[in-house]
C-alpha positions in Angstrom: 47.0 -41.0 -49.9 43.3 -41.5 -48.8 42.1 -38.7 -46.5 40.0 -39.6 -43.6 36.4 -38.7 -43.3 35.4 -36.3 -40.1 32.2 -37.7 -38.5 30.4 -35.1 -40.0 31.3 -36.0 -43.5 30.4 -40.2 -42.7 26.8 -39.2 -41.3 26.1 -36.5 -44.3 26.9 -39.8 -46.8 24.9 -42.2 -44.5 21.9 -39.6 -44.9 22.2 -39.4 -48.0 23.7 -35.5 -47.8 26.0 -33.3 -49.7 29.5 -32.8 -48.0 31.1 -30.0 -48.5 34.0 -29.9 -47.1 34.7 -26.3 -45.0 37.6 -24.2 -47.5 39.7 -22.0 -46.2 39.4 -18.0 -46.0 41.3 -16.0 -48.2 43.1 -13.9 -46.3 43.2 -10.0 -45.7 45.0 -7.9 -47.8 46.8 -5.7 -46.4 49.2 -2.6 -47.4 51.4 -0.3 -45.5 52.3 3.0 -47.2 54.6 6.0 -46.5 56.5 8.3 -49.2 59.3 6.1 -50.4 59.3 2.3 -48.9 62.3 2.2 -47.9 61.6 3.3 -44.0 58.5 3.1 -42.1 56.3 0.8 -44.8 58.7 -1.4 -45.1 59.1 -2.1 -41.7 55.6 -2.0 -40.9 55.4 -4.9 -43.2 58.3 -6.6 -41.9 57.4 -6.6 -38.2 53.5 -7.1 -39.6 55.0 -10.5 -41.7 56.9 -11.8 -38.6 53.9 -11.4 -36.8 51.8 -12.8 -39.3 54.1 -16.0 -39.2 53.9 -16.5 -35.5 50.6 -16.0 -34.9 49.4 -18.0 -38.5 46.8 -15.1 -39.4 45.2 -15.4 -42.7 46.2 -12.1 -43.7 48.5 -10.8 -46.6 50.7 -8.1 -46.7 52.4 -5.4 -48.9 54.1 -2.4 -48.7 54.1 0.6 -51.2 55.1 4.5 -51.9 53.6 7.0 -52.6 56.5 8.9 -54.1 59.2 6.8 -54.5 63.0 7.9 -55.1 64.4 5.9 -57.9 67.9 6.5 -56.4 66.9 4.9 -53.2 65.2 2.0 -53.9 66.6 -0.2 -50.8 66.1 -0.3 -47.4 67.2 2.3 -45.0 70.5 1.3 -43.8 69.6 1.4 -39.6 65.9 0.1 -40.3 68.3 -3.4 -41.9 70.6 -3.2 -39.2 67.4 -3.0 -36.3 65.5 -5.2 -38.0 68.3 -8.0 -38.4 68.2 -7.6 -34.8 65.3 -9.7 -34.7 66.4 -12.1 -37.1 64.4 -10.3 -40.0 66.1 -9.5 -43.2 64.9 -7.5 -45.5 67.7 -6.7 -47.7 66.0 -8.0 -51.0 62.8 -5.2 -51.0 63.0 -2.7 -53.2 60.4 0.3 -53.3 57.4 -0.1 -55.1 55.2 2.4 -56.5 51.7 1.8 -54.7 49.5 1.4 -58.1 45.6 1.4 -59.0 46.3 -2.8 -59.0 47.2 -2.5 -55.3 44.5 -0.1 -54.1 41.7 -2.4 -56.0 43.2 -5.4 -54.5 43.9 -4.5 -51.1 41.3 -5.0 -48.1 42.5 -2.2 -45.6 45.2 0.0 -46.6 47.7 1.8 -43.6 49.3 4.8 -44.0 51.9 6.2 -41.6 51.1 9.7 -41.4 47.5 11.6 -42.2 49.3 13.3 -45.3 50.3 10.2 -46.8 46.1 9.1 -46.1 45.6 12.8 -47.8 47.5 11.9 -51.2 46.4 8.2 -50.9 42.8 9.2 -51.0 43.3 12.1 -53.4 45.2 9.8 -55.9 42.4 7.0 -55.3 39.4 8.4 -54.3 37.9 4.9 -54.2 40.1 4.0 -51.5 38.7 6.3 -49.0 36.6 3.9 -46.5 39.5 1.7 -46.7 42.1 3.8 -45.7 43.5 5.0 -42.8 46.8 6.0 -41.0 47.8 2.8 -38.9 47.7 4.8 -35.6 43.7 5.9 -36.2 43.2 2.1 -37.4 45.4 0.4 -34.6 44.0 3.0 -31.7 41.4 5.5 -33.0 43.3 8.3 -32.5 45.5 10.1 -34.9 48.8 10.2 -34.4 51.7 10.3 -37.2 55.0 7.1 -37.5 57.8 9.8 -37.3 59.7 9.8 -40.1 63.7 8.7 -39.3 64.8 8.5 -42.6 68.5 10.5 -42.4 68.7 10.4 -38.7 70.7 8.5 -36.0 69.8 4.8 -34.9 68.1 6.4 -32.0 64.8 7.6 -34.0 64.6 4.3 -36.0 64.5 2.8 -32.7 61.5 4.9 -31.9 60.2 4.8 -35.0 59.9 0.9 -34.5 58.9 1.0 -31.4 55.9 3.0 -32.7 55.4 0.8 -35.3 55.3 -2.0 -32.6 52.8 -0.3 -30.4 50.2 0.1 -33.0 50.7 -3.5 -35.0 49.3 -5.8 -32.5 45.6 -4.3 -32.3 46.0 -3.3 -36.2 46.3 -6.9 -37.2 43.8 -7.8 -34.5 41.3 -5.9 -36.5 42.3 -6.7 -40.2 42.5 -10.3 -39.3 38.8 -9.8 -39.0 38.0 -8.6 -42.7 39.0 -12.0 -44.0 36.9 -13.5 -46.5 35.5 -16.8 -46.5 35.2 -18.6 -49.8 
């Protein structure tokens, strides 16, 4: 099927000037990272994807461990059931180790707590201007994601709720270090 020409492109060929058509950005990567994937990271990305979706922002997400259990490799049980709530399922992720691959690739990389940012940078010194926990990134100041993993469906609440707080101005930003072709 012919495409149509803008204006712009029919008075660059009546001039006798290259077209080139505008491409698209390649989006921001983006990772979230806490100890085992399976709590706050994951849900970060969850919440971050749904967002994502709704709001169609060129960026890309992820979400990695930094030491991951290879007994617990699913989702915690009340971040499934609080995130179904919203008509998210993420039932098929399984933890993945955060790797050099990830850290090269990714644009911004959010921790949850300032001693996962600690071992992130420690591990991959490299990564240090790129990494921060998503509460400096999201608000500038520096404040942990409380941990909930093992505890009642009262702290994953919070701990989503904190999650919540700081992913709208968080993606704000990252959609911002997109790259244009």
């Amino acid at each position: 099927m012919p495409q149509r020409l803008s204006r712009i492109a029919i008075a660059a060929l009546l001039w006798g000037m290259v077209y080139l058509p505008a491409h698209s950005a390649e989006p921001a990567k983006l990772a979230f990272v806490d100890t085992g994937n399976t709590g706050r990271s994951v849900t970060a990305e969850a919440l971050a994807q749904a967002e994502i979706d709704k709001d169609h922002l060129a960026i890309a997400v992820i979400s990695r461990a930094l030491d991951p259990d290879p007994y617990a490799v699913k989702p915690e049980a009340n971040a499934q059931v609080l995130l179904r709530d919203r008509g998210i399922d993420v039932s098929a992720h399984r933890s993945a180790q955060l790797t050099e691959n990830d850290v090269r690739h990714s644009d911004l990389i959010l921790t949850m707590t300032a001693a996962h940012k600690e071992k992130l940078v420690a591990l991959f010194p490299d990564a240090k201007a790129k990494t921060f926990t998503l509460a400096e990134y999201a608000t500038g100041g520096h404040k942990d994601v409380e941990d909930a993993f093992g505890k009642d469906l009262g702290f994953y609440r919070a701990m989503i709720a904190q999650v919540d707080a700081y992913l709208g101005p968080a993606l704000a930003k990252a959609a911002s270090l997109q790259k244009r072709d």
